[in-house]
DSSP file (Angstrom, degrees, kcal/mol; ACC not computed):
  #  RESIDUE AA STRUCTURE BP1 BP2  ACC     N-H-->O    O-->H-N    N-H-->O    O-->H-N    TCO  KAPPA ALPHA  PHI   PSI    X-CA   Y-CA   Z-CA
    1    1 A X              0   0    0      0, 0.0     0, 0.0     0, 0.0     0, 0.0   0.000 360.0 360.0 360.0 123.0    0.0    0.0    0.0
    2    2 A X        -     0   0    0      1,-0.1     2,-0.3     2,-0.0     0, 0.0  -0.286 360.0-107.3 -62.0 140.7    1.6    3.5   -1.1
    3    3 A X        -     0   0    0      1,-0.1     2,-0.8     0, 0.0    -1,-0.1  -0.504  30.4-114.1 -69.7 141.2    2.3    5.6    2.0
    4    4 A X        -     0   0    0     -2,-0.3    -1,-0.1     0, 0.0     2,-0.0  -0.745  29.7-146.3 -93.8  91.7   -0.5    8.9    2.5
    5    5 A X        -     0   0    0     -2,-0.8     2,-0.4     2,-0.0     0, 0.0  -0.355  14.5-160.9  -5.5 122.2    2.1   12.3    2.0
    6    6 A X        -     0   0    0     -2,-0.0     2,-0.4     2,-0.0     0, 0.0  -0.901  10.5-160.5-101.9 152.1    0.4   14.9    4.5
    7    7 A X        -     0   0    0     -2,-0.4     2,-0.2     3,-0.0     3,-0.1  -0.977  20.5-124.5-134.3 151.5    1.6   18.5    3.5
    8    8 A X        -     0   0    0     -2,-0.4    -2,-0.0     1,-0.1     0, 0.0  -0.470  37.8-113.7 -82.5 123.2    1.5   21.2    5.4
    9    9 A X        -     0   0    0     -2,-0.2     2,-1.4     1,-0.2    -1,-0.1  -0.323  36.8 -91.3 -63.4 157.2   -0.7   24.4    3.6
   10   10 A X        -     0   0    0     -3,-0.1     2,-0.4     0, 0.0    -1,-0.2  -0.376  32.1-157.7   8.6  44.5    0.5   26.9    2.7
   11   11 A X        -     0   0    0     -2,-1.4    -2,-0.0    13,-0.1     0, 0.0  -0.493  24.3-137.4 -67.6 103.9    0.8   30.3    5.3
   12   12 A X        -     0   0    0     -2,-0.4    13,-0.8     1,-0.1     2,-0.3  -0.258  25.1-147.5 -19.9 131.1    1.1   33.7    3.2
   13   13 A X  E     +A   24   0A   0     11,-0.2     2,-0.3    12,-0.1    11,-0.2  -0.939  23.3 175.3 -95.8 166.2    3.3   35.3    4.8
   14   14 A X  E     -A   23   0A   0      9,-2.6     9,-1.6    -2,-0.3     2,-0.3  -0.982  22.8-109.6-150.8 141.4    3.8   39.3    5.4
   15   15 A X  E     -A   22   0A   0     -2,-0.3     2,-2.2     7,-0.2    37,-0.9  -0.454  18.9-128.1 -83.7 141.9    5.6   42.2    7.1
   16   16 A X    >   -     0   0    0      5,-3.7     2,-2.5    -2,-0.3     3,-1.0  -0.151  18.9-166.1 -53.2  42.7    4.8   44.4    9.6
   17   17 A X  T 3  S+     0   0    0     -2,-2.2    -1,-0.2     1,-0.3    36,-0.1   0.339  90.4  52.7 -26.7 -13.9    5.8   47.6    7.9
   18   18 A X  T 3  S+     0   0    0     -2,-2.5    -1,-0.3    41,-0.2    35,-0.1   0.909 133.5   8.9 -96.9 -51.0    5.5   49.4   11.5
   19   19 A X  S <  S-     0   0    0     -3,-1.0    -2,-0.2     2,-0.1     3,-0.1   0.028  97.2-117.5-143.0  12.1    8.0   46.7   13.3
   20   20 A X        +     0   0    0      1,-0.2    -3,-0.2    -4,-0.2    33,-0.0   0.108  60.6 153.6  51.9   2.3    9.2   44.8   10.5
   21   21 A X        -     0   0    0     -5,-0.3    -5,-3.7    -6,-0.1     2,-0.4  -0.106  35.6-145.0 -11.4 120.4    7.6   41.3   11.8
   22   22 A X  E     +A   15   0A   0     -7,-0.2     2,-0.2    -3,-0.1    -7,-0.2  -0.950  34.0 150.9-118.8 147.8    6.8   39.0    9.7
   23   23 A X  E     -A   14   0A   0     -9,-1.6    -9,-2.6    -2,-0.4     3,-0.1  -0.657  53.2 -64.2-142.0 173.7    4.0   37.2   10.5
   24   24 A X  E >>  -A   13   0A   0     -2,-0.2     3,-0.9   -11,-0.2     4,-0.7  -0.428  51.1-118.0 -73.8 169.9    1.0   35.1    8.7
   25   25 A X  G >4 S+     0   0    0    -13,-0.8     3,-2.3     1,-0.2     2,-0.5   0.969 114.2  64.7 -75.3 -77.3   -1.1   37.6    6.6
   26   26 A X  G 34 S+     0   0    0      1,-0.3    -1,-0.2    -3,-0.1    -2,-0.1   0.487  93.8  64.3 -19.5 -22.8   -4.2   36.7    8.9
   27   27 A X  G <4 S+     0   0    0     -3,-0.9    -1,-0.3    -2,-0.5    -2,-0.2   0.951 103.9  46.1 -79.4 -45.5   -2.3   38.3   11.8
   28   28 A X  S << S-     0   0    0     -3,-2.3     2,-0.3    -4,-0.7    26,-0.2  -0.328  80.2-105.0-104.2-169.9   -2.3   41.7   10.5
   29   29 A X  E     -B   53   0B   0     24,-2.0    24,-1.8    25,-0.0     2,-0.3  -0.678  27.0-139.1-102.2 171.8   -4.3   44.3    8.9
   30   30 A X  E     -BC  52  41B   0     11,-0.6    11,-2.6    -2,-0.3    22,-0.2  -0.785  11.5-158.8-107.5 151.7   -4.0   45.1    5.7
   31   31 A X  E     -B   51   0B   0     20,-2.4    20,-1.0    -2,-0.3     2,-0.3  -0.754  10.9-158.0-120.7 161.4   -4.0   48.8    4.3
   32   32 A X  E     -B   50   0B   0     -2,-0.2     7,-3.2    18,-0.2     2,-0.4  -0.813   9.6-138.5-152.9 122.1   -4.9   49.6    0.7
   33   33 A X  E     +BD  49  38B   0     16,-1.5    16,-0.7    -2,-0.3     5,-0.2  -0.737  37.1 164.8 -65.5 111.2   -4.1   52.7   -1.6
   34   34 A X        -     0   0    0      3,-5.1     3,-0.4    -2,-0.4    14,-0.1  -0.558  53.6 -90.6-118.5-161.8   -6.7   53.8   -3.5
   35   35 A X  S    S+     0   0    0      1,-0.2    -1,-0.1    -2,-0.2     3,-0.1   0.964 124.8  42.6 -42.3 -69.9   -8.3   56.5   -5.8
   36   36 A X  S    S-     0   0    0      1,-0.1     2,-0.4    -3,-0.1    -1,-0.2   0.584 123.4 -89.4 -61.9  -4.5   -9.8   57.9   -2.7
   37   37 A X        -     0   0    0     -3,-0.4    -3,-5.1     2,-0.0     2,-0.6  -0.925  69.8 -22.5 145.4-146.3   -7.3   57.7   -0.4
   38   38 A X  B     -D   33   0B   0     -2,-0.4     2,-0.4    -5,-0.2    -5,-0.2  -0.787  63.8-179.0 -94.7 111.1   -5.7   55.0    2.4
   39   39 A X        -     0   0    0     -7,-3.2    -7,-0.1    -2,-0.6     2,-0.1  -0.966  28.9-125.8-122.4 145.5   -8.7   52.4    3.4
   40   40 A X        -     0   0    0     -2,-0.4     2,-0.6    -9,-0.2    -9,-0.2  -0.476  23.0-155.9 -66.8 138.8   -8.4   49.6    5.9
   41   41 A X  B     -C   30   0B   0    -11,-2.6   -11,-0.6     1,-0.2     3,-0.2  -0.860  11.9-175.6-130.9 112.8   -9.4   46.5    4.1
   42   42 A X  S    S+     0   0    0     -2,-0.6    -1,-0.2     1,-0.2   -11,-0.0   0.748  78.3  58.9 -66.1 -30.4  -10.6   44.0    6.6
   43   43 A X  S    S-     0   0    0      1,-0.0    -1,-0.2   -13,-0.0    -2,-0.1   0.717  99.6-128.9-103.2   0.5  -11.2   41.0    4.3
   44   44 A X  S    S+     0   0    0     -3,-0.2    -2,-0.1   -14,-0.1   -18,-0.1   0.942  86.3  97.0 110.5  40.9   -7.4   41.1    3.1
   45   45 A X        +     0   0    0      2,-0.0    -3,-0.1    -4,-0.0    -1,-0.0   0.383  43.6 125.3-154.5 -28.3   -8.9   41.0   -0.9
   46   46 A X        -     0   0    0      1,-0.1     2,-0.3    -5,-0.1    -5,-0.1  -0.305  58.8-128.9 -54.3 149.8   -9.0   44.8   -2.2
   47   47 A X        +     0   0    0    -15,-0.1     2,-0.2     3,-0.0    -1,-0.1  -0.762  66.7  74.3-108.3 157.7   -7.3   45.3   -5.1
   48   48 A X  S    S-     0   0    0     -2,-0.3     2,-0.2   -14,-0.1   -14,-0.1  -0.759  96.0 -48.3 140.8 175.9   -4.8   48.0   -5.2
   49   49 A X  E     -B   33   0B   0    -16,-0.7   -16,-1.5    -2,-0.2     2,-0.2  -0.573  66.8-172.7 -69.2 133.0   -1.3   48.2   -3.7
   50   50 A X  E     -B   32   0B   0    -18,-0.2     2,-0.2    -2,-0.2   -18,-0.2  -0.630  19.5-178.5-122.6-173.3   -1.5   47.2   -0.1
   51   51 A X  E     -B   31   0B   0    -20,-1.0   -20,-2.4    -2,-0.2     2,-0.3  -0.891  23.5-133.1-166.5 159.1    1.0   47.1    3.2
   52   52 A X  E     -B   30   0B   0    -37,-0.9     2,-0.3   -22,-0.2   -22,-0.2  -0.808  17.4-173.1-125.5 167.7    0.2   45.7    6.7
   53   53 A X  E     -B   29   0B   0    -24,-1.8   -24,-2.0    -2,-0.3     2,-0.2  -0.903  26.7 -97.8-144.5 152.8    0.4   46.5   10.3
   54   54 A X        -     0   0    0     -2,-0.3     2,-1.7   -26,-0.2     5,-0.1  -0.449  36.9-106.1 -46.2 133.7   -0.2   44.9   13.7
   55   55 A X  S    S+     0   0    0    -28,-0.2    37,-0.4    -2,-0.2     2,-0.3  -0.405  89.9 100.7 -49.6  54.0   -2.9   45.1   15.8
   56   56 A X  S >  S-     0   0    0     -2,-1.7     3,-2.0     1,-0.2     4,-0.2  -0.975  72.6-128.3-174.6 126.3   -0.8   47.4   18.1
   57   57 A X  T >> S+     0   0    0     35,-0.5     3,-2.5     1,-0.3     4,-2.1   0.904 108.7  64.1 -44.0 -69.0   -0.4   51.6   18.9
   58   58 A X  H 3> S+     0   0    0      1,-0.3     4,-1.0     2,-0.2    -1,-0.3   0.528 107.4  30.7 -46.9 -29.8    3.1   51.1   18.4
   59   59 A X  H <4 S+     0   0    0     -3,-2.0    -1,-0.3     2,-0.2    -5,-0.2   0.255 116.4  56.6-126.7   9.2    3.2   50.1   14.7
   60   60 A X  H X> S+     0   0    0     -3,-2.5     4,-2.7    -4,-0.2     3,-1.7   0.604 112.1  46.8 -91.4 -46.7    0.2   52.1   13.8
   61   61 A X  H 3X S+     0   0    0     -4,-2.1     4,-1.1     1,-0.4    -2,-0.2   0.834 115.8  42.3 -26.8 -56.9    2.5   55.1   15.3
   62   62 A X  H 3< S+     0   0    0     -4,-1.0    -1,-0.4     2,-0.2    -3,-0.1  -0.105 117.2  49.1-102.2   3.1    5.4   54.1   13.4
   63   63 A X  H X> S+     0   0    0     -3,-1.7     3,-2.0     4,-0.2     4,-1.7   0.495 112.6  49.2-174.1 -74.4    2.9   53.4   10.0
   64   64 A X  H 3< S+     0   0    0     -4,-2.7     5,-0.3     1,-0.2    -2,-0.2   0.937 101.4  59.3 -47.7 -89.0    1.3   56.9   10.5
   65   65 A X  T 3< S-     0   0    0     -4,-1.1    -1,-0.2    -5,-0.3    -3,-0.1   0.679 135.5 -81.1 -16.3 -35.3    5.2   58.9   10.8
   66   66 A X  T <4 S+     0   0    0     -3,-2.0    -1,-0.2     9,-0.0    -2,-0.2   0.670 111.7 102.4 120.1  61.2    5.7   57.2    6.8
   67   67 A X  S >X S+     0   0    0     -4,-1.7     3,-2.1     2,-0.1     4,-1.2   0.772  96.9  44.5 -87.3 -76.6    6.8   53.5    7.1
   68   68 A X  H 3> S+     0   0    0      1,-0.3     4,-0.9     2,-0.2    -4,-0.1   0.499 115.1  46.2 -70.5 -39.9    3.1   53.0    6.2
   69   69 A X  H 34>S+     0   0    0     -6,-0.6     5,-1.3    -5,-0.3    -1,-0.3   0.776 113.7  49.1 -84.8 -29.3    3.5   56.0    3.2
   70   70 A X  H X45S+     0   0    0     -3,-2.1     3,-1.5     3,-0.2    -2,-0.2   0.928 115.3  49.0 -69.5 -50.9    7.2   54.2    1.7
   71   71 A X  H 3<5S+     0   0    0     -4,-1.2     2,-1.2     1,-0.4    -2,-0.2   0.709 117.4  36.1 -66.6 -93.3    5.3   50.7    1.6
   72   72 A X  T 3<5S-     0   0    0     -4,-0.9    -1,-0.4     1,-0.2    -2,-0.2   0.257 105.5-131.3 -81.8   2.9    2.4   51.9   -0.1
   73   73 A X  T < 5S+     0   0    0     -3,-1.5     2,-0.3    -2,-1.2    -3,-0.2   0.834  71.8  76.8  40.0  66.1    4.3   54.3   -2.3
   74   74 A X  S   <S-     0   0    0     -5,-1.3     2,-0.5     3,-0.0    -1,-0.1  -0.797  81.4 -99.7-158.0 171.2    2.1   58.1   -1.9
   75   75 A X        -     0   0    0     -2,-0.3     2,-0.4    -3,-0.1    -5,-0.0  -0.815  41.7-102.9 -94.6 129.2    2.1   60.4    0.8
   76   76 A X        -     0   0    0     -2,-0.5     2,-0.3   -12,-0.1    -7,-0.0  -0.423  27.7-129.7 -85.6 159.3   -0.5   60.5    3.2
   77   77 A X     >  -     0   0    0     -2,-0.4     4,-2.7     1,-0.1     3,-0.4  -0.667  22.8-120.0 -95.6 137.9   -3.3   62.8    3.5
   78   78 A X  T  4 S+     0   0    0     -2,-0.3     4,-0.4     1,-0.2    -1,-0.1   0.625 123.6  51.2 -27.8 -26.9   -4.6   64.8    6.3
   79   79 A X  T  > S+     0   0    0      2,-0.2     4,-0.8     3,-0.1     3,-0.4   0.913 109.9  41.9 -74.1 -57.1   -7.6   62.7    5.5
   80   80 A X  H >> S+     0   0    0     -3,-0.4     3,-1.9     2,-0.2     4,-1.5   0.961 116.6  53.9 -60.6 -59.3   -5.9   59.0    5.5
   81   81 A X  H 3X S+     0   0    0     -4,-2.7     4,-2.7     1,-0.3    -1,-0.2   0.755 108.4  45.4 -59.5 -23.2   -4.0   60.3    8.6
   82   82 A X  H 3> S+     0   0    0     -3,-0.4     4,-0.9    -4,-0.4    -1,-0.3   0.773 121.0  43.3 -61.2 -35.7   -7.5   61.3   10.4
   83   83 A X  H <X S+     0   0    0     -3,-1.9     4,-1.3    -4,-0.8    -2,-0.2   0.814 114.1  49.3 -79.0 -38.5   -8.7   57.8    9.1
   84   84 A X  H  X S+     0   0    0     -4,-1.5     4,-2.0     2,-0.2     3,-0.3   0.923 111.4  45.0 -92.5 -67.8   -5.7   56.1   10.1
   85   85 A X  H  X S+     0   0    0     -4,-2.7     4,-0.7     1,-0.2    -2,-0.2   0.639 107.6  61.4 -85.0   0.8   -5.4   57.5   13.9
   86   86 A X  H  X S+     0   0    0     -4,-0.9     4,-0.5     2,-0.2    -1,-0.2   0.841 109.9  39.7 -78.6 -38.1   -9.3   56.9   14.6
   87   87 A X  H >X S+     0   0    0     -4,-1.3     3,-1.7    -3,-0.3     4,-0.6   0.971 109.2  59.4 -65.2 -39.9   -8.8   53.3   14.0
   88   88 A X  H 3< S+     0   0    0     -4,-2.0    -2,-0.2     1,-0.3    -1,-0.2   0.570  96.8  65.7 -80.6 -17.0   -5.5   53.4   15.9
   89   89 A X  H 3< S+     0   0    0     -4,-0.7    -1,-0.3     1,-0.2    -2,-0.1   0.959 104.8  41.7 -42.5 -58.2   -7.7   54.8   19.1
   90   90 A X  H << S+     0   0    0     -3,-1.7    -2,-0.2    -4,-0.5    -1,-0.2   0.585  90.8 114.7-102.2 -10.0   -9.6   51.5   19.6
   91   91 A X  S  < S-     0   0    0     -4,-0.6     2,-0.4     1,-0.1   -35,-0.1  -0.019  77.8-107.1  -2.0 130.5   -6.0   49.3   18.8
   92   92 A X        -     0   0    0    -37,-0.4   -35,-0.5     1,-0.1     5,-0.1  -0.800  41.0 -99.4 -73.8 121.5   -4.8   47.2   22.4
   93   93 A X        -     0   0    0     -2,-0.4     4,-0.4     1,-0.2     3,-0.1   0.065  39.0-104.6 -42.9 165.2   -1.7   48.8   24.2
   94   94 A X  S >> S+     0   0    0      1,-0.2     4,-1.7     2,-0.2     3,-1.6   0.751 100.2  74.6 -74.2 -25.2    1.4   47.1   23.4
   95   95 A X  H >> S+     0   0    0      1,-0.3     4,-2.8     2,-0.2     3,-0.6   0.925  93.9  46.7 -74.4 -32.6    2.0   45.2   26.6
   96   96 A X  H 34 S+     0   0    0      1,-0.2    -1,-0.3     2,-0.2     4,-0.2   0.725 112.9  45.5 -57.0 -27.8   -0.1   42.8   26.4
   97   97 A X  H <> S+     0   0    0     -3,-1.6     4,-2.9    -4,-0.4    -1,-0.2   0.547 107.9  65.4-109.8  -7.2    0.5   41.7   22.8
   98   98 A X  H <X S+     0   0    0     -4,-1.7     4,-1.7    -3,-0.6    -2,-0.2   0.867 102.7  41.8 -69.7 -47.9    4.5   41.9   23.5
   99   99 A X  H  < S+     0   0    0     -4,-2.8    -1,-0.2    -5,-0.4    -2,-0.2   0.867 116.2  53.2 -66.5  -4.3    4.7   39.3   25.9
  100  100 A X  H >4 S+     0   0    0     -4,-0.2     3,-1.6    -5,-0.2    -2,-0.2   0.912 118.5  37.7 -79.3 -58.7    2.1   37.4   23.2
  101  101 A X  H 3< S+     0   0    0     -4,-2.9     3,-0.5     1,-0.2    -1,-0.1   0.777 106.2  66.5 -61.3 -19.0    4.8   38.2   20.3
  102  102 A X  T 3< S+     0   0    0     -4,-1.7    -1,-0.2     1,-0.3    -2,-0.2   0.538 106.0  46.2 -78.7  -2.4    8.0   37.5   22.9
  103  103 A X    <         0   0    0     -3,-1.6    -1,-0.3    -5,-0.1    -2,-0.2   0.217 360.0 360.0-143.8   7.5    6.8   33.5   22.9
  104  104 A X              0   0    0     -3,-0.5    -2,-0.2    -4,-0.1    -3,-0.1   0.633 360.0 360.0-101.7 360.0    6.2   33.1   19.0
């Protein structure tokens, strides 16, 4: 009887453009330059040039300052940055998600 192969799928991976991680795509968000500006695109499928971030103030901080503007190749707008630091409000402080990152 031939012996049953398992392989292991596939994980995209992607970098943190705020903290240079790289991590499976599913861990972060994804950002997307479009006509209308910088939108978060939660289901990870807009088309346009994208770049990702952490779930974490710190690498939305570091995003916002123009890691997040290099990746995505434009400058942001007063608008994308308004867009940008209103999600980054409701974001979990870092400490919690360092010791989370420190064991992975």
């Amino acid at each position: 009887m031939p012996k049953k192969t398992v392989r292991k799928k596939h994980v995209p991976q992607r970098t943190c453009v705020g903290c240079r991680d790289v991590l499976p795509k599913k861990r972060l968000i994804r950002l997307v330059k479009t006509p209308s500006g910088i939108q978060i695109d939660p289901s990870g499928k807009m088309s346009g040039r994208g770049a990702y971030l952490h779930e974490r103030r710190s690498c939305w901080e570091r995003g916002i300052k123009g890691a997040l503007a290099h990746a995505l190749k434009t400058e942001l707008t007063s608008e994308d940055r308004q867009i940008l630091l209103e999600f980054m409000v409701d974001l979990p402080d870092d400490t919690q998600d360092h010791e989370e990152h420190d064991h992975d």
